[in-house]
C-alpha positions in Angstrom: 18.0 -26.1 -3.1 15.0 -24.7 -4.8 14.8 -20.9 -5.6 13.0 -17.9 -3.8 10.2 -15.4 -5.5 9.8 -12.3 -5.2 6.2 -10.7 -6.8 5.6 -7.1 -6.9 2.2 -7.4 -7.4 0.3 -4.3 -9.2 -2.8 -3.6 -10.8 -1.7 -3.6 -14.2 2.0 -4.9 -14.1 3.6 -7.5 -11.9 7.0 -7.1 -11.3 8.9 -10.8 -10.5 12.3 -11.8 -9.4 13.8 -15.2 -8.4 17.0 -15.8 -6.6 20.1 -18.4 -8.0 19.0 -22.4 -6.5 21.7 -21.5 -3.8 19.2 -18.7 -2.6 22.5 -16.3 -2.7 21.6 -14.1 -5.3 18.1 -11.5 -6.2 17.7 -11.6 -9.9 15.2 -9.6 -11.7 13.3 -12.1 -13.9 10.1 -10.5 -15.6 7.4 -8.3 -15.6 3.8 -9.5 -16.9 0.4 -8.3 -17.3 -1.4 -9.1 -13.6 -4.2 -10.2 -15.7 -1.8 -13.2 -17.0 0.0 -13.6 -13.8 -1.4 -17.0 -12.7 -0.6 -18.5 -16.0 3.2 -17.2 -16.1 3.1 -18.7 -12.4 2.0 -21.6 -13.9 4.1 -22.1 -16.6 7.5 -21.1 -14.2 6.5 -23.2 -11.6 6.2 -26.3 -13.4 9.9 -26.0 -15.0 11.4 -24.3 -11.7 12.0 -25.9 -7.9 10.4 -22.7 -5.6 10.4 -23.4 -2.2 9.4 -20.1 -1.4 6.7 -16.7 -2.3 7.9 -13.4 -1.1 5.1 -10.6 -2.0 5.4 -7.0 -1.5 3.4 -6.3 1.4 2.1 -2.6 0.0 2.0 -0.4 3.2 1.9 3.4 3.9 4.7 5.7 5.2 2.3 5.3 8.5 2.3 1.7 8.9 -1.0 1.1 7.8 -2.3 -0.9 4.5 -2.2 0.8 0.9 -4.8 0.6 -1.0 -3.2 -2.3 -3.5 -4.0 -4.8 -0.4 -7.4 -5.3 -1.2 -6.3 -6.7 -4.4 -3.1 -8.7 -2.6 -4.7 -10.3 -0.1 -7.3 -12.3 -2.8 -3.9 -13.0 -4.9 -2.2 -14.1 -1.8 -5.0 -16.6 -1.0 -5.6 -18.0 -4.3 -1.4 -18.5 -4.2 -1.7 -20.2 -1.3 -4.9 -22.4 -2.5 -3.2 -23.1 -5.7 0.6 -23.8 -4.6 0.4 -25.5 -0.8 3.5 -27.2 -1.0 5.3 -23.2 -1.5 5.2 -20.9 1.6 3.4 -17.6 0.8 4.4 -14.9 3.0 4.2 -11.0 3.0 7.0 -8.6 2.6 7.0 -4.8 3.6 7.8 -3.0 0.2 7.6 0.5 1.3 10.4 2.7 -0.6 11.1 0.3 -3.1 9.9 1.9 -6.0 11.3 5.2 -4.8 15.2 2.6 -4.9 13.9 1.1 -8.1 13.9 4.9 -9.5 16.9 5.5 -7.9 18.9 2.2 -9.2 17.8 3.1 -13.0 19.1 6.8 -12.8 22.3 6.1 -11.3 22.9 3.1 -13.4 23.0 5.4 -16.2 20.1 3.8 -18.2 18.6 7.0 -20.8 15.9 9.3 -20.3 13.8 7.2 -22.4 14.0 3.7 -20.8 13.8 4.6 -17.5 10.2 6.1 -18.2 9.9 1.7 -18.3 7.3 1.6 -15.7 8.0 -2.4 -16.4 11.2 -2.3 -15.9 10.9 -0.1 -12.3 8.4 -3.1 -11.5 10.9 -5.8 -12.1 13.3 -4.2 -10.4 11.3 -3.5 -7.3 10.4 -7.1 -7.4 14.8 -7.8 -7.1 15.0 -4.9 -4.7 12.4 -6.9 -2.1 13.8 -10.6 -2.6 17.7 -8.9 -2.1 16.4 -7.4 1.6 14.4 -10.9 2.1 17.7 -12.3 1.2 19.8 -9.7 3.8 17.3 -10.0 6.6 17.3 -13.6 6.5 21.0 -13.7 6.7 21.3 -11.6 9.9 18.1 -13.3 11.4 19.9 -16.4 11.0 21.8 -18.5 13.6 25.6 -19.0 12.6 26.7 -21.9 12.5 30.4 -23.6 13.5 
């Protein structure tokens, strides 16, 4: 099986996660510059099987767009242009940086490190592909 990505795409930072090539597990991979994004892409995707693109679809507490989607929706196209053998599809991210926060205090990382704001995006980036992961379970048919 080839793996899953998750991209927690920001204007500075891009937060990016990947599951096991059993599609079982969400693990928190990287975080890189947006600004050298396509070429990590790049250089991952030629050593790595992805079948699948899971972005973090930025919305408000209302339902409607964040501002980050006039910047995601460009990425999310040029993804699609560049990669048309991977399915690109959007992900509602709302609350996950508020979990990301959460995670790093109760994991008992210091003061110092959690002020990370890479680390809180590579974490999001896990958070999004592990509820990909748990809605796709429950969405799908069991089998006997």
């Amino acid at each position: 099986m080839a793996r899953i990505m998750s991209i927690d795409y920001g204007k500075k930072r891009t937060g990016i996660a990947v599951t096991d090539p059993l599609q079982m597990i969400a693990n928190g991979l990287t975080t890189v510059d947006t600004v050298q994004l396509f070429d990590f892409m790049a250089d991952y995707l030629a050593k790595e099987s992805v079948e699948r693109i899971v972005v973090g679809y930025p919305k408000q507490t209302n339902g409607e767009d964040s501002e980050n989607m006039k910047r995601i929706t460009p990425f999310v196209n040029r993804l699609r242009k560049l990669y048309p053998q991977i399915t690109v599809e959007l992900y509602d991210e709302r609350f996950t940086s508020v979990l990301a926060h959460r995670a790093i205090i109760e994991s008992g990382i210091s003061k110092k490190a959690r002020q990370d704001k890479a680390l809180v995006d590579k974490i999001s980036a896990t958070i999004i592909l592990q509820d990909y992961l748990e809605r796709k379970k429950t969405l799908s048919p069991l089998s006997l």
